[in-house]
C-alpha positions in Angstrom: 186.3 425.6 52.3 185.9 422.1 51.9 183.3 422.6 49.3 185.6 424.7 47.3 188.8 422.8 47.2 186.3 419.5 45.7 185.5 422.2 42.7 187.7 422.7 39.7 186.3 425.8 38.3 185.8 428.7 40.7 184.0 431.8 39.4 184.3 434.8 41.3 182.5 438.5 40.4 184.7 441.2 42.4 181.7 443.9 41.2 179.3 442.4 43.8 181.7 440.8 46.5 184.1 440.8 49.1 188.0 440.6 47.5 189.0 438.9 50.9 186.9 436.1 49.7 189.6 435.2 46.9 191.7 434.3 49.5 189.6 432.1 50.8 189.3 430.7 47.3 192.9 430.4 46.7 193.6 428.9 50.4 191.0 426.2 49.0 193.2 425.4 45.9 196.5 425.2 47.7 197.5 421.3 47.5 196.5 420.8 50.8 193.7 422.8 52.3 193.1 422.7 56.3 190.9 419.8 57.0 191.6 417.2 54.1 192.5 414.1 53.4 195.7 413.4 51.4 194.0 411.7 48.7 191.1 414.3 48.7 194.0 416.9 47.6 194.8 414.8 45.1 197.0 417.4 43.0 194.0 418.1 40.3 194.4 421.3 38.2 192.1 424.0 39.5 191.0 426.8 37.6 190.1 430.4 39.4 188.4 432.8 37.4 187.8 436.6 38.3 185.4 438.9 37.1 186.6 442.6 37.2 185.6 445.9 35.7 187.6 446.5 32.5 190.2 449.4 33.9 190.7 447.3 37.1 193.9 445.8 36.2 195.4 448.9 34.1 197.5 450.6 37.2 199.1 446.8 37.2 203.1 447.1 36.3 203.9 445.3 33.0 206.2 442.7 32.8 206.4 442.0 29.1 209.8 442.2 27.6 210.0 442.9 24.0 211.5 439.7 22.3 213.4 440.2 19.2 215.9 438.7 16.5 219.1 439.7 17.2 219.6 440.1 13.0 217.1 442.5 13.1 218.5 444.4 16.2 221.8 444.5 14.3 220.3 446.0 11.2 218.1 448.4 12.9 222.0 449.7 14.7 223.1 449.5 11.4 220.6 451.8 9.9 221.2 453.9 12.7 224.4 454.6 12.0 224.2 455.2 8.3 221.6 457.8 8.9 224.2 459.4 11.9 226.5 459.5 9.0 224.3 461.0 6.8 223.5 463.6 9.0 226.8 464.6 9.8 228.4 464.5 6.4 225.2 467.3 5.3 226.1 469.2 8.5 230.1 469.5 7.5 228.6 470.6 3.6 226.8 472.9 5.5 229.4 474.3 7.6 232.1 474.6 4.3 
């Protein structure tokens, strides 16, 4: 572990090893990993990479939310509404 937390790229191929091993990996870029020094630790960015098979991540839940201009949420409502209109002022033609 001590080897790890000194590196600040780790590269790791889930295809052809053990997941538990990430958690070594990320143990060995907390701030302070068992066994060293303060000054060792030293706060330095550290970068884990992991190599997965395409679909691997797909069952994942999203958490994107859709950001949009209000302006254009209030025309899109607006449009809406016209066409609601629309509809029902051909339905009462219809009806009469």
């Amino acid at each position: 572990m001590k080897y790890l937390s000194t590196c600040d790229v780790i590269v790791y191929d889930l295809h052809s090893g053990d997941p538990l091993d990430v958690k070594l990996a990320l143990e060995a870029l907390t701030p302070k990993a068992k066994g060293e020094d303060d000054e060792e630790a030293g706060g330095e960015e550290k970068t884990l990479i992991l190599i997965s098979s395409l679909l691997a991540w797909d069952t994942t839940a999203r958490k994107l939310e859709e950001v949009r201009d209000p302006l254009e949420i209030d025309q899109e409502k607006r449009e809406m509404a016209a066409r609601y209109r629309a509809r029902q002022e051909a339905e009462r033609e219809r009806i009469i």
